[in-house]
NUKOL-378867 format. One line per field, with one value per residue: residue in one letter; x, y, z of N, C-alpha, C, CB in turn; residue number from 0. Coordinates in nm, 3 decimals. Glycine has a CB too. Layout:
# NUKOL-378867
resn [A; ...]
nu [X; ...]
nv [Y; ...]
nw [Z; ...]
cau [X; ...]
cav [Y; ...]
caw [Z; ...]
cu [X; ...]
cv [Y; ...]
cw [Z; ...]
cbu [X; ...]
cbv [Y; ...]
cbw [Z; ...]
resi [NUM; ...]
This chain:
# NUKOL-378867
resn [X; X; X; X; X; X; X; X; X; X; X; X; X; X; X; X; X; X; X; X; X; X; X; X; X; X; X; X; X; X; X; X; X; X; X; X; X; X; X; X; X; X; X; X; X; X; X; X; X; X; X; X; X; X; X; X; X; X; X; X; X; X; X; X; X; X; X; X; X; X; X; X; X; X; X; X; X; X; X; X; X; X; X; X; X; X; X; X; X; X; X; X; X; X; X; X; X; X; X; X; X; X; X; X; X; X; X; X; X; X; X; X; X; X; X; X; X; X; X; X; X; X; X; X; X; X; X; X; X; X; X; X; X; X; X; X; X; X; X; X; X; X; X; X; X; X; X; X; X; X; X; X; X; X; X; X; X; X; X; X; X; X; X; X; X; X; X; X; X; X; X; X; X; X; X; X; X; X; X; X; X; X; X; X; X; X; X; X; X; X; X; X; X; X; X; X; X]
nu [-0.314; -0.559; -0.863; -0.781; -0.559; -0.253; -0.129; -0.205; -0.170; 0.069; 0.139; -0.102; 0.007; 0.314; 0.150; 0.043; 0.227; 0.379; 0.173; 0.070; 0.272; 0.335; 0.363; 0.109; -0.189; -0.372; -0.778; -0.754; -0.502; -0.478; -0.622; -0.554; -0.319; -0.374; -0.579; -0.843; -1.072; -1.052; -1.242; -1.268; -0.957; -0.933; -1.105; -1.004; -0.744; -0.865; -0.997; -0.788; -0.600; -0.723; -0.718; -0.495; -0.295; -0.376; -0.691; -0.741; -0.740; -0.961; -1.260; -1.172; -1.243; -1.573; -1.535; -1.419; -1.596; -1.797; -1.716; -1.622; -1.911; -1.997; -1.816; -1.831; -2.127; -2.108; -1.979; -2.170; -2.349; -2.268; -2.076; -1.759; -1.596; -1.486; -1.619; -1.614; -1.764; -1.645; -1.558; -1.519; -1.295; -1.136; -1.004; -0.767; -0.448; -0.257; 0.119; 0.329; 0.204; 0.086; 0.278; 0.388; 0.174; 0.181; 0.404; 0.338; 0.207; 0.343; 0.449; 0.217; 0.093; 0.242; 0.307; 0.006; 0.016; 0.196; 0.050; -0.182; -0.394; -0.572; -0.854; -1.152; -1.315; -1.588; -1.662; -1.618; -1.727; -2.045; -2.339; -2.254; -2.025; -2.180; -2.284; -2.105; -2.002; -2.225; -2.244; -1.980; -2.038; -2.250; -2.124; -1.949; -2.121; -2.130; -1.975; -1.962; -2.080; -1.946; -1.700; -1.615; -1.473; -1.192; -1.008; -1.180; -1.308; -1.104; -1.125; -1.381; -1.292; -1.108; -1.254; -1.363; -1.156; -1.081; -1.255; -1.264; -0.989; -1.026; -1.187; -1.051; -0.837; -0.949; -0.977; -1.122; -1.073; -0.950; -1.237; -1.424; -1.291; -1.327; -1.580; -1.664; -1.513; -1.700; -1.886; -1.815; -1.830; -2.077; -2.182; -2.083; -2.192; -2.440; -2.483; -2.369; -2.555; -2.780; -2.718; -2.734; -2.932]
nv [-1.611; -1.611; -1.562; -1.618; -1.498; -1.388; -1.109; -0.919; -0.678; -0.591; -0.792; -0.761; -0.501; -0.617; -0.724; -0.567; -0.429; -0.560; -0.640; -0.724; -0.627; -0.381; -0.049; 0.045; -0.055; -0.241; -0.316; -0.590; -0.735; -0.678; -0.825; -1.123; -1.096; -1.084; -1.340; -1.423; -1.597; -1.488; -1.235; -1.110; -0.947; -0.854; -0.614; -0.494; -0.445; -0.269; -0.006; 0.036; 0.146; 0.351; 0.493; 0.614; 0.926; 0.851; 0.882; 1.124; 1.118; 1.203; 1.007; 0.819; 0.777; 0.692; 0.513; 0.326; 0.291; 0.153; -0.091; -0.195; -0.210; -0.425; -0.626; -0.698; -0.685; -0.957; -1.096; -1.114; -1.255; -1.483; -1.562; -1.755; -1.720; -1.397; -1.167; -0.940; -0.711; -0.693; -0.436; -0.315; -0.430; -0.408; -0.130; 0.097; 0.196; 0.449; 0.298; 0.417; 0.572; 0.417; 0.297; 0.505; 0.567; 0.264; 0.290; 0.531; 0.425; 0.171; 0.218; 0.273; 0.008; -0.135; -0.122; -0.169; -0.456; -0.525; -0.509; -0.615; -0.910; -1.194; -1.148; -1.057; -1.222; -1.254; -1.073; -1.064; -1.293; -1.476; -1.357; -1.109; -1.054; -1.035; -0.804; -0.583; -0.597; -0.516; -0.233; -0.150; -0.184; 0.015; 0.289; 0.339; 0.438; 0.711; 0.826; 0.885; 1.130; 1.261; 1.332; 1.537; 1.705; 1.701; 1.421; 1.361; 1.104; 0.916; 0.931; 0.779; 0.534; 0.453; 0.364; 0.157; 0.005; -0.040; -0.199; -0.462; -0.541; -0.596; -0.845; -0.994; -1.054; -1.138; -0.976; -0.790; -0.569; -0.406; -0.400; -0.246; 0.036; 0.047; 0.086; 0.246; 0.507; 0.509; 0.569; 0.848; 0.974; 0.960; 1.112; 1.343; 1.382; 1.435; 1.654; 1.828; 1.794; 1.918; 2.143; 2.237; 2.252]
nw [0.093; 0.378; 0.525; 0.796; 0.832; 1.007; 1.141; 0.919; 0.797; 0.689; 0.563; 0.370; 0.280; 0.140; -0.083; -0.227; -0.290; -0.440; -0.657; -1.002; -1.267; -1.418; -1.522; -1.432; -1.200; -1.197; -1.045; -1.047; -1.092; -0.807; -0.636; -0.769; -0.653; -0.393; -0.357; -0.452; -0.327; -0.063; 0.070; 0.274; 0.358; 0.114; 0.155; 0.367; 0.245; 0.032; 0.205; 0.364; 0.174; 0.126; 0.340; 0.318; 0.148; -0.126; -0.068; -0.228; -0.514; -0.754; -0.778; -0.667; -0.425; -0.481; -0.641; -0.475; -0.267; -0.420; -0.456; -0.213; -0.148; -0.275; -0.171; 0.085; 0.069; -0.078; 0.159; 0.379; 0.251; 0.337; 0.097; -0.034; -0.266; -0.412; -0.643; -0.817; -1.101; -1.420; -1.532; -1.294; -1.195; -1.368; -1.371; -1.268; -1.148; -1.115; -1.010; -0.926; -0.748; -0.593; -0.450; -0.297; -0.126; 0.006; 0.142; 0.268; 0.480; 0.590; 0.855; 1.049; 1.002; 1.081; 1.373; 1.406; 1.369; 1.557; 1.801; 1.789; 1.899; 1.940; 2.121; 2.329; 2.167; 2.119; 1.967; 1.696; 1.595; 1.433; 1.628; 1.569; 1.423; 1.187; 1.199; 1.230; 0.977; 0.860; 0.954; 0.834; 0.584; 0.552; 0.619; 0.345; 0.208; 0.226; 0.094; -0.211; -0.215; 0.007; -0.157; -0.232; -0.096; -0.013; 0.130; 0.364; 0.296; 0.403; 0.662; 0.732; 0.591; 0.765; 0.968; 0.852; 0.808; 1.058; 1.180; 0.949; 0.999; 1.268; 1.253; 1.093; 1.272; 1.515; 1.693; 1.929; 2.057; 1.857; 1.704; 1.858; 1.878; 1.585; 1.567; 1.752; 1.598; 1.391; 1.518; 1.607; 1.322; 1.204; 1.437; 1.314; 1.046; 1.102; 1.261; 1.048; 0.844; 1.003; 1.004; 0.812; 0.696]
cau [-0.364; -0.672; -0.941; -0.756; -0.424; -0.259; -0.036; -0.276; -0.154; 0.225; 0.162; -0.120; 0.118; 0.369; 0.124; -0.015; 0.354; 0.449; 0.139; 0.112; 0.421; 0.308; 0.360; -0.003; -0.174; -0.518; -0.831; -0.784; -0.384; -0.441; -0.718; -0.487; -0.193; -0.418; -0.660; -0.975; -1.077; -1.036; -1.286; -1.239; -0.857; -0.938; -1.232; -0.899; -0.718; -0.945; -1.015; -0.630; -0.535; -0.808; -0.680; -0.379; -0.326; -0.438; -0.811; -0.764; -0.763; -1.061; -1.272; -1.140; -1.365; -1.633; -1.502; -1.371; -1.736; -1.846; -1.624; -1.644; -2.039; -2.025; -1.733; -1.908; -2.266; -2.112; -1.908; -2.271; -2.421; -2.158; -1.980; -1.654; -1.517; -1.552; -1.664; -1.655; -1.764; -1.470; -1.560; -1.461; -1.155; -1.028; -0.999; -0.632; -0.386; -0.018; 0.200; 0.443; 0.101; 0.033; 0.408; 0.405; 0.088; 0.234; 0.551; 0.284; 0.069; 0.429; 0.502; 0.116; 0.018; 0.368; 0.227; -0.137; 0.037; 0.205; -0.087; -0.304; -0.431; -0.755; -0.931; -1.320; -1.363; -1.710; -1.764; -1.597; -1.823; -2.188; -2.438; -2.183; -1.940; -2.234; -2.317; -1.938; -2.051; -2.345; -2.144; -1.845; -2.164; -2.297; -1.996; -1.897; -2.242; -2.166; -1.851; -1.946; -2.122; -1.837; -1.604; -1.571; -1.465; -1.091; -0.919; -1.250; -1.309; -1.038; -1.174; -1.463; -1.197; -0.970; -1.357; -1.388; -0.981; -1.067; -1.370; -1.199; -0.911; -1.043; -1.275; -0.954; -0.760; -1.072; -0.972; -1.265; -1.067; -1.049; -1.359; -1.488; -1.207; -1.405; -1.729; -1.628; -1.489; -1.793; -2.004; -1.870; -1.832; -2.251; -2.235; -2.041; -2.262; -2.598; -2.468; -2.337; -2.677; -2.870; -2.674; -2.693; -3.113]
cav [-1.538; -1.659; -1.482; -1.635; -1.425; -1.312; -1.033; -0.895; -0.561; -0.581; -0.922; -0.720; -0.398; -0.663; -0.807; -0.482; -0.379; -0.642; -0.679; -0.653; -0.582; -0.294; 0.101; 0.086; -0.175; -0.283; -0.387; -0.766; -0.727; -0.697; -0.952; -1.213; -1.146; -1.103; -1.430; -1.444; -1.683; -1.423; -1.130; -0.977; -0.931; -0.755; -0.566; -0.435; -0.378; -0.112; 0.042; 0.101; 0.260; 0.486; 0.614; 0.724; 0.987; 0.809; 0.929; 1.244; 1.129; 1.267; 0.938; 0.672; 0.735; 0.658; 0.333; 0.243; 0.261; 0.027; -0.185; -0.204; -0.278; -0.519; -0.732; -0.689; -0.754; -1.093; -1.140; -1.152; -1.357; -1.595; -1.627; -1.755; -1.667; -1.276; -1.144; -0.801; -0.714; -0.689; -0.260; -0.263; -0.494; -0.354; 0.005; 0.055; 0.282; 0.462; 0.231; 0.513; 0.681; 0.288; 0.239; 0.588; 0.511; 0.149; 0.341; 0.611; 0.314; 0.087; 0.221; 0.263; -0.144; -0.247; -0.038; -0.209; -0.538; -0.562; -0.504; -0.724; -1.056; -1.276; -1.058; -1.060; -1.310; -1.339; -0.954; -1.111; -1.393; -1.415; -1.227; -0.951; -1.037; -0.933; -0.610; -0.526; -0.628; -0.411; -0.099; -0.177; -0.163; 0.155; 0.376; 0.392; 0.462; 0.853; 0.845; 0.993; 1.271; 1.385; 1.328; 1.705; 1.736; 1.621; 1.337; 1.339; 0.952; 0.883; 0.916; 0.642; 0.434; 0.395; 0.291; 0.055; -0.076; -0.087; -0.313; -0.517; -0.534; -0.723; -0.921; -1.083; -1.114; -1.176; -0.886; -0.730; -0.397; -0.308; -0.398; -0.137; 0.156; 0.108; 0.129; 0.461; 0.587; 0.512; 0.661; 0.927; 1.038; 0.929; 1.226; 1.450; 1.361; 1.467; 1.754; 1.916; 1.794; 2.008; 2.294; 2.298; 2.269]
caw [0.209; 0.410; 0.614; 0.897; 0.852; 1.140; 1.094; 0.839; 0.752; 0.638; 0.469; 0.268; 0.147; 0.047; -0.164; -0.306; -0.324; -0.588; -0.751; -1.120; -1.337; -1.527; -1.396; -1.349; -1.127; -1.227; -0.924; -1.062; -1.016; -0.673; -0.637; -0.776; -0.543; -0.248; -0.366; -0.490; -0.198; 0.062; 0.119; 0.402; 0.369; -0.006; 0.264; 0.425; 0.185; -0.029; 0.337; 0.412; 0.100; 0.087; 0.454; 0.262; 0.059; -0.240; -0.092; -0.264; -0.605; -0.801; -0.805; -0.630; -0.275; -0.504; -0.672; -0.360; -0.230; -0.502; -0.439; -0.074; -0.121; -0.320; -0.150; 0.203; 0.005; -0.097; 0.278; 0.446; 0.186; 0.293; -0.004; -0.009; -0.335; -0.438; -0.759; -0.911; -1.249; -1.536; -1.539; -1.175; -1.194; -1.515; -1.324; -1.263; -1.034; -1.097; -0.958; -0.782; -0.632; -0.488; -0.391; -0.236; 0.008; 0.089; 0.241; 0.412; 0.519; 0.691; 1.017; 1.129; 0.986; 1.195; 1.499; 1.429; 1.391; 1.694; 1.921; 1.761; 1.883; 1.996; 2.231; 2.307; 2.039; 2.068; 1.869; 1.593; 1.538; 1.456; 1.542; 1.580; 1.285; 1.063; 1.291; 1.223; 0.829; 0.819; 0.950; 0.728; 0.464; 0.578; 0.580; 0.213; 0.130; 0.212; 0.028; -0.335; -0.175; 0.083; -0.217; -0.275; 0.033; 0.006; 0.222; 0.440; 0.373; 0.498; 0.817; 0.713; 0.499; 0.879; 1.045; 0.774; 0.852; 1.180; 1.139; 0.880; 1.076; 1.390; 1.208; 1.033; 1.388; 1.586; 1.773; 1.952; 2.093; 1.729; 1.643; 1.941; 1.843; 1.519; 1.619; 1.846; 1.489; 1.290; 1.568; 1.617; 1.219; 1.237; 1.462; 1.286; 0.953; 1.135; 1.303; 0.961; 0.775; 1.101; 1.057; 0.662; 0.673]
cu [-0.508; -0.747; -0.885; -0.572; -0.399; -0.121; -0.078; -0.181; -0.016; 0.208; 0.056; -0.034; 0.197; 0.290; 0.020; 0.096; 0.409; 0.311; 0.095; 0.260; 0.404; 0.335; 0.168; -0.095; -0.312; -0.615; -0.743; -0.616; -0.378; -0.535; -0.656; -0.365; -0.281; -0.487; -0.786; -1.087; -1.145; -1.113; -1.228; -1.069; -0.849; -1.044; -1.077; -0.808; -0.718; -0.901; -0.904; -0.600; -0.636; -0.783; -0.564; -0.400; -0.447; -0.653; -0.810; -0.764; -0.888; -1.099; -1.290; -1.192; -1.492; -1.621; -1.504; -1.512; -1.768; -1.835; -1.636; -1.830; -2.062; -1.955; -1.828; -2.051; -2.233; -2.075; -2.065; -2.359; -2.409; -2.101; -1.827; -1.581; -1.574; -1.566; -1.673; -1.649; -1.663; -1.492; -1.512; -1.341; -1.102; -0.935; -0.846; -0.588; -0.238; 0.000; 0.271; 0.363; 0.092; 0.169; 0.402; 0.311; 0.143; 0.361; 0.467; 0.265; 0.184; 0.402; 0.316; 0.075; 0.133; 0.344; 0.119; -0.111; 0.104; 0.143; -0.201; -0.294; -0.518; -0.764; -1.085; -1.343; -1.506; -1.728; -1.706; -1.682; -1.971; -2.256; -2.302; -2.082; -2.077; -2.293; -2.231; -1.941; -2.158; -2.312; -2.043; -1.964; -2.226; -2.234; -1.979; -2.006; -2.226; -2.069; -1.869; -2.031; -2.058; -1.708; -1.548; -1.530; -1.302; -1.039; -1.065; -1.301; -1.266; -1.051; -1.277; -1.363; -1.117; -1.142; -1.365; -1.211; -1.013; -1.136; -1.295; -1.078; -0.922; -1.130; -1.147; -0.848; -0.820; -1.044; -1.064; -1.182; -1.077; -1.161; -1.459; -1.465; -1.287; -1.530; -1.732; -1.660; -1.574; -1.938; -1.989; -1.838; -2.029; -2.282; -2.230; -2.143; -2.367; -2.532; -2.421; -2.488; -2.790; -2.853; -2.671; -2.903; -3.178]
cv [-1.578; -1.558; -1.508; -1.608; -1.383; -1.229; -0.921; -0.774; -0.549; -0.692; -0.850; -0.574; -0.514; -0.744; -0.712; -0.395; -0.470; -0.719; -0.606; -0.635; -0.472; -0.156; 0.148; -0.008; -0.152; -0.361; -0.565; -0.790; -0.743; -0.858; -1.075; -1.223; -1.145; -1.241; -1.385; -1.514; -1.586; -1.279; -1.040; -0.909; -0.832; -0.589; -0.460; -0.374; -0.232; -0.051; 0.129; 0.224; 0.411; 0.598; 0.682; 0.868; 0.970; 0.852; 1.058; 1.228; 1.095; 1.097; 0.809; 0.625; 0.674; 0.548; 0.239; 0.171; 0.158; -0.081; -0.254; -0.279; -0.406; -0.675; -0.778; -0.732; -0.910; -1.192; -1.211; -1.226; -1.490; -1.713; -1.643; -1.695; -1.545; -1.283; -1.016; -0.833; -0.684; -0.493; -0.226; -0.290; -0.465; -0.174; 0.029; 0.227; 0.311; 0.400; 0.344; 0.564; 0.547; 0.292; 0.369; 0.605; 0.405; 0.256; 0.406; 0.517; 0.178; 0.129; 0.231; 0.102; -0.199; -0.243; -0.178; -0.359; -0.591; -0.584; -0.581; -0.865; -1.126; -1.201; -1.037; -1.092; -1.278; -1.196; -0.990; -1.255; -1.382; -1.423; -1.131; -0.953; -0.990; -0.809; -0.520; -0.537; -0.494; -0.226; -0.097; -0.118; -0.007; 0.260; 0.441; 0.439; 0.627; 0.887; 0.923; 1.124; 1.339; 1.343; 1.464; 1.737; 1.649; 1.559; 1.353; 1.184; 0.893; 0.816; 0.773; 0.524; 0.392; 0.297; 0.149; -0.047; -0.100; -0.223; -0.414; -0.614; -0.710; -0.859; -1.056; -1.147; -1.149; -1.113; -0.798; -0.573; -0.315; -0.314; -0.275; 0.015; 0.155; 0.091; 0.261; 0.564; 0.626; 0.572; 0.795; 1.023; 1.026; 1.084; 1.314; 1.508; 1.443; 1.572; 1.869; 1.905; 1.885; 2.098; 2.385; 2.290; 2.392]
cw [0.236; 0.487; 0.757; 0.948; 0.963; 1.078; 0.969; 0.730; 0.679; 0.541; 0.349; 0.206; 0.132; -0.054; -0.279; -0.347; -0.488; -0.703; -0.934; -1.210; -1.459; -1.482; -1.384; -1.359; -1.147; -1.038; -0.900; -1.039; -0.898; -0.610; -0.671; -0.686; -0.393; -0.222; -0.388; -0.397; -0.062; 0.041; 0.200; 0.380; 0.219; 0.055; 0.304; 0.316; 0.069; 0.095; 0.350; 0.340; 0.097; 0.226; 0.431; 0.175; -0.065; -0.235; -0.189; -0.403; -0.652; -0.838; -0.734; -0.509; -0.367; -0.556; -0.615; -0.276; -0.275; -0.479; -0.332; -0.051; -0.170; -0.305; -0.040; 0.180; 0.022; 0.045; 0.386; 0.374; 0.216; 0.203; 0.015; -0.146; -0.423; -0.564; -0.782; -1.037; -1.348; -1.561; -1.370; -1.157; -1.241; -1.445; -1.278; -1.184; -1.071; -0.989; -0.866; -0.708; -0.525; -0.378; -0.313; -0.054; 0.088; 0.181; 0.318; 0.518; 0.663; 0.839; 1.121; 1.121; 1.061; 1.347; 1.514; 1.492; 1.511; 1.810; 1.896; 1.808; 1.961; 2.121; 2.233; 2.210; 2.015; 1.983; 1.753; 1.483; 1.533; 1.569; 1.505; 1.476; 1.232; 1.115; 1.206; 1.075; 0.783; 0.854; 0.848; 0.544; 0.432; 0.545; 0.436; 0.151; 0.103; 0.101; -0.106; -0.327; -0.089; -0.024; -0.272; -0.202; 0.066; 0.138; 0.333; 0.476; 0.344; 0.591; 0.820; 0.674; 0.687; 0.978; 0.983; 0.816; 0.960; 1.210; 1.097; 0.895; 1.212; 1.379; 1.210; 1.144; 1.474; 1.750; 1.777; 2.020; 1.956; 1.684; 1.718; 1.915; 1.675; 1.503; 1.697; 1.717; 1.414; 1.401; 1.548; 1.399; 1.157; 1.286; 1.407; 1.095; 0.982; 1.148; 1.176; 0.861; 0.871; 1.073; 0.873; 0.616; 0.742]
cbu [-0.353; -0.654; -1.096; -0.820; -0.402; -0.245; 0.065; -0.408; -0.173; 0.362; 0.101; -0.249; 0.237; 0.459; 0.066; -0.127; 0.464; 0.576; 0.062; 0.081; 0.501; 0.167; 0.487; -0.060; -0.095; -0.488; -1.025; -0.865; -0.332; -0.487; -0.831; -0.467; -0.031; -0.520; -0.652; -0.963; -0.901; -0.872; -1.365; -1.246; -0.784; -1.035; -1.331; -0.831; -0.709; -1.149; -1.022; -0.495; -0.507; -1.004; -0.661; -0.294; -0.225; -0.385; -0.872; -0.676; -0.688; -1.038; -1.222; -1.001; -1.441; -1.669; -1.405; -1.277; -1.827; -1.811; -1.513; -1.615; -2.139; -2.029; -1.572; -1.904; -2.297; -2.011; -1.805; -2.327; -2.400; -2.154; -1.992; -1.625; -1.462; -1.492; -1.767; -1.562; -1.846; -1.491; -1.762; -1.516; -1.122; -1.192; -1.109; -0.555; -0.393; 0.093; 0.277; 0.552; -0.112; 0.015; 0.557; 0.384; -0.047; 0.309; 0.693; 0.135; -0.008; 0.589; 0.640; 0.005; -0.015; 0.556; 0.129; -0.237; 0.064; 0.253; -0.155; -0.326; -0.331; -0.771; -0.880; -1.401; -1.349; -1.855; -1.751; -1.482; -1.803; -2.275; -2.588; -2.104; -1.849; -2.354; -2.238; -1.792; -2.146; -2.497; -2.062; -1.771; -2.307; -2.315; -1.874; -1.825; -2.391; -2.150; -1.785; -1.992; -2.234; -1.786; -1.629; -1.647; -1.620; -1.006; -0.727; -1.325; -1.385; -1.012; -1.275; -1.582; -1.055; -0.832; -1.501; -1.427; -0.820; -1.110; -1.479; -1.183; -0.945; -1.111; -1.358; -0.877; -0.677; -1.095; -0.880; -1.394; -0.905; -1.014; -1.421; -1.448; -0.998; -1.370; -1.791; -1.373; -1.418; -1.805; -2.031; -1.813; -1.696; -2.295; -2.219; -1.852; -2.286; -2.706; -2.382; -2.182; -2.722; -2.865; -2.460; -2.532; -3.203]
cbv [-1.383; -1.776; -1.516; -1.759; -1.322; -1.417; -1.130; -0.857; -0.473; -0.609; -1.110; -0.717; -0.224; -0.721; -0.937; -0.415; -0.412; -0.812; -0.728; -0.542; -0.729; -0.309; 0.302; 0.212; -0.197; -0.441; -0.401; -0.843; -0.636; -0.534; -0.938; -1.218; -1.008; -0.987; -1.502; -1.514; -1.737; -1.410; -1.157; -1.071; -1.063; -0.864; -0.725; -0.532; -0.436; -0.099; -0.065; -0.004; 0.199; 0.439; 0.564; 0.643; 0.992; 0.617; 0.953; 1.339; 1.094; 1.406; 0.962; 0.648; 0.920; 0.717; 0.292; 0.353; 0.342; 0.012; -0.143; -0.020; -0.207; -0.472; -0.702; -0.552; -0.711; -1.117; -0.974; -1.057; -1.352; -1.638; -1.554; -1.881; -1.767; -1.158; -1.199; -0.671; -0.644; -0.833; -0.178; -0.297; -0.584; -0.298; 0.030; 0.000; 0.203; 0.651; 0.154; 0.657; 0.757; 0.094; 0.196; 0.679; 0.454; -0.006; 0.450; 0.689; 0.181; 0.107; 0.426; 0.368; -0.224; -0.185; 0.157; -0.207; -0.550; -0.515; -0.359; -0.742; -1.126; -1.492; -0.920; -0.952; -1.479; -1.410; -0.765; -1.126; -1.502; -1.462; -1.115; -0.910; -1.189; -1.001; -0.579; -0.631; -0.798; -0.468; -0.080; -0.442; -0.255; 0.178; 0.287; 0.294; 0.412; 0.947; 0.710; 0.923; 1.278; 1.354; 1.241; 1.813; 1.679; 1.680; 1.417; 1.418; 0.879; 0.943; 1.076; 0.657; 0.547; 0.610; 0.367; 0.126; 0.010; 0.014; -0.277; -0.443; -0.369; -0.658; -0.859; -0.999; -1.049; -1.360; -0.839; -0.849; -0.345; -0.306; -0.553; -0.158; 0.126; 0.112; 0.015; 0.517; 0.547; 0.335; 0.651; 0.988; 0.963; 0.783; 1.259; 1.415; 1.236; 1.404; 1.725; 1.877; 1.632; 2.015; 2.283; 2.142; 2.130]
cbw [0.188; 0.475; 0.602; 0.905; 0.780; 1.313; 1.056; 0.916; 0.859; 0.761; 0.551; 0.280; 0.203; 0.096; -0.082; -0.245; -0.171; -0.512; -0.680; -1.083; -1.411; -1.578; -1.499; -1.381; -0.981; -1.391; -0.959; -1.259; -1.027; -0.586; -0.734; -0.889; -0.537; -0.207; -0.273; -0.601; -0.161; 0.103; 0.162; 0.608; 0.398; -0.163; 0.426; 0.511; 0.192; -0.062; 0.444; 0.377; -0.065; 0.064; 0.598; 0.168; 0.029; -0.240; 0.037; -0.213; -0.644; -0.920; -0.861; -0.620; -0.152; -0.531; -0.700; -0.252; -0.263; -0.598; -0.444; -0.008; -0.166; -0.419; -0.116; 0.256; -0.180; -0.217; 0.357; 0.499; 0.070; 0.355; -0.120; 0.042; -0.400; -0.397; -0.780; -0.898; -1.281; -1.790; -1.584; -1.071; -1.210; -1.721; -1.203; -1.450; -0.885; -1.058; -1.059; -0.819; -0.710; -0.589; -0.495; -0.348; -0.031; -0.031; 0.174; 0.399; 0.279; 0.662; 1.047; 1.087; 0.811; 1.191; 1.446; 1.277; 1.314; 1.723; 1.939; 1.613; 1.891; 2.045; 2.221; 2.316; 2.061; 2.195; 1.896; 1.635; 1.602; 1.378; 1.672; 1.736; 1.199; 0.967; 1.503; 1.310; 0.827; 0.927; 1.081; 0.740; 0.520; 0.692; 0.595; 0.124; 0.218; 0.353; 0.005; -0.476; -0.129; 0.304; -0.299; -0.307; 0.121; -0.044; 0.276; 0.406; 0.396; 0.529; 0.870; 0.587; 0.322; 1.028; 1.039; 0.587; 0.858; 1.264; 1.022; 0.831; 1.126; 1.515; 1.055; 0.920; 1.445; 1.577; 1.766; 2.088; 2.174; 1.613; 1.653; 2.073; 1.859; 1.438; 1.721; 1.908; 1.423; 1.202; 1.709; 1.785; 1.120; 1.391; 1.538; 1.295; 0.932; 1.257; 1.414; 0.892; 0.749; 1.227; 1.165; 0.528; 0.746]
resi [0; 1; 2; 3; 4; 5; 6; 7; 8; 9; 10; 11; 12; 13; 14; 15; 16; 17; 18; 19; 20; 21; 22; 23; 24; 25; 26; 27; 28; 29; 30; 31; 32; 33; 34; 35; 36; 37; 38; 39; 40; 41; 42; 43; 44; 45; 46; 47; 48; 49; 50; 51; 52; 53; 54; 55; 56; 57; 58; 59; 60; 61; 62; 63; 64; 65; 66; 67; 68; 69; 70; 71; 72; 73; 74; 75; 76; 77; 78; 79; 80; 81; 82; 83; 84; 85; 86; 87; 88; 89; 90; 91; 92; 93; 94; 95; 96; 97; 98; 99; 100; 101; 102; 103; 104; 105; 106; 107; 108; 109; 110; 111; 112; 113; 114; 115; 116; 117; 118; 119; 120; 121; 122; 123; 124; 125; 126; 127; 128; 129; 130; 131; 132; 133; 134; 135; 136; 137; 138; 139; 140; 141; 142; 143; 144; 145; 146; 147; 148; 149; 150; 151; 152; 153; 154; 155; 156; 157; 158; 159; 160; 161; 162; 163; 164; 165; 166; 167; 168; 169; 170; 171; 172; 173; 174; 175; 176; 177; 178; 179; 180; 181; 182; 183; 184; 185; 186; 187; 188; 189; 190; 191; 192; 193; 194; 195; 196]
């Protein structure tokens, strides 16, 4: 799988569907069936699952964060081949909780995938691919402080898919639908930090 996938979303659950052979599926499991090579498409993949259920387990918005900074850190460095540390990769996932999201996760990435394809290229490329980088960046930053706050990012985790998303199809309506998303949860951020001072 390349950064220049088309079809993105179904080709990554089957490849977070069969990776591993153990009942519970390590970061670096997935990292080898998705490639090592390919950022952005591992960028998407965190992102997705975390708009599933699977946000709600105690933990894993904050990993996911980690994770997310430090792929996206290396994406605007422009590095091509990623790197996490062996305490992030080693970190591992029940298999039936993964296989249970991939099934939530089908009928909206078959949806996504159908409607996707080259549209207002140019917000996909630089300057504005690393705009769409530096939001994607931003986002997870709130994440282990609204983590008490079940299935809330979510809502960031689908900004971050959206991003992620059009980058990889060099589709600029998603890249706008998430820029909307990540505004307006910007707003909804301030407006609860106003009302809690």
């Amino acid at each position: 799988m390349t950064d220049d996938t088309h079809g993105t979303l179904n080709q990554l659950l089957d490849a977070l569907d069969v990776a591993g052979d153990d009942d519970k599926v390590s970061v670096q499991d997935i990292l080898d069936e998705i490639g090592e090579r390919s950022i952005m498409p591992v960028v998407l993949a965190v992102s997705i699952l975390l708009v599933s259920p699977l946000s709600g387990i105690p933990g894993l918005p904050t990993l996911s964060a980690i994770i997310l900074l430090l792929l996206i850190g290396q994406a605007l460095a422009g590095r091509r081949h990623l790197w996490l540390p062996s305490l992030l990769a080693s970190r591992r996932i029940d298999r039936v909780r993964l296989q249970k999201a991939i099934h939530w996760l089908r009928r909206p990435a078959t949806w996504f995938d159908r409607h996707s394809h080259p549209r207002l290229r140019f917000l996909a490329h630089n300057p504005m691919r690393q705009v769409a980088l530096l939001v994607c960046m931003a986002i997870p930053m709130s994440w282990p402080f609204l983590e008490l706050l079940p299935f809330v990012t979510s809502f960031g985790a689908g900004a971050v898919a959206l991003l992620s998303f059009g980058l990889l199809t060099r589709d600029g309506y998603f890249l706008i639908a998430g820029y909307v998303v990540a505004s307006g949860i910007g707003v909804a951020l301030m407006r609860v930090v106003q009302a809690a001072t």
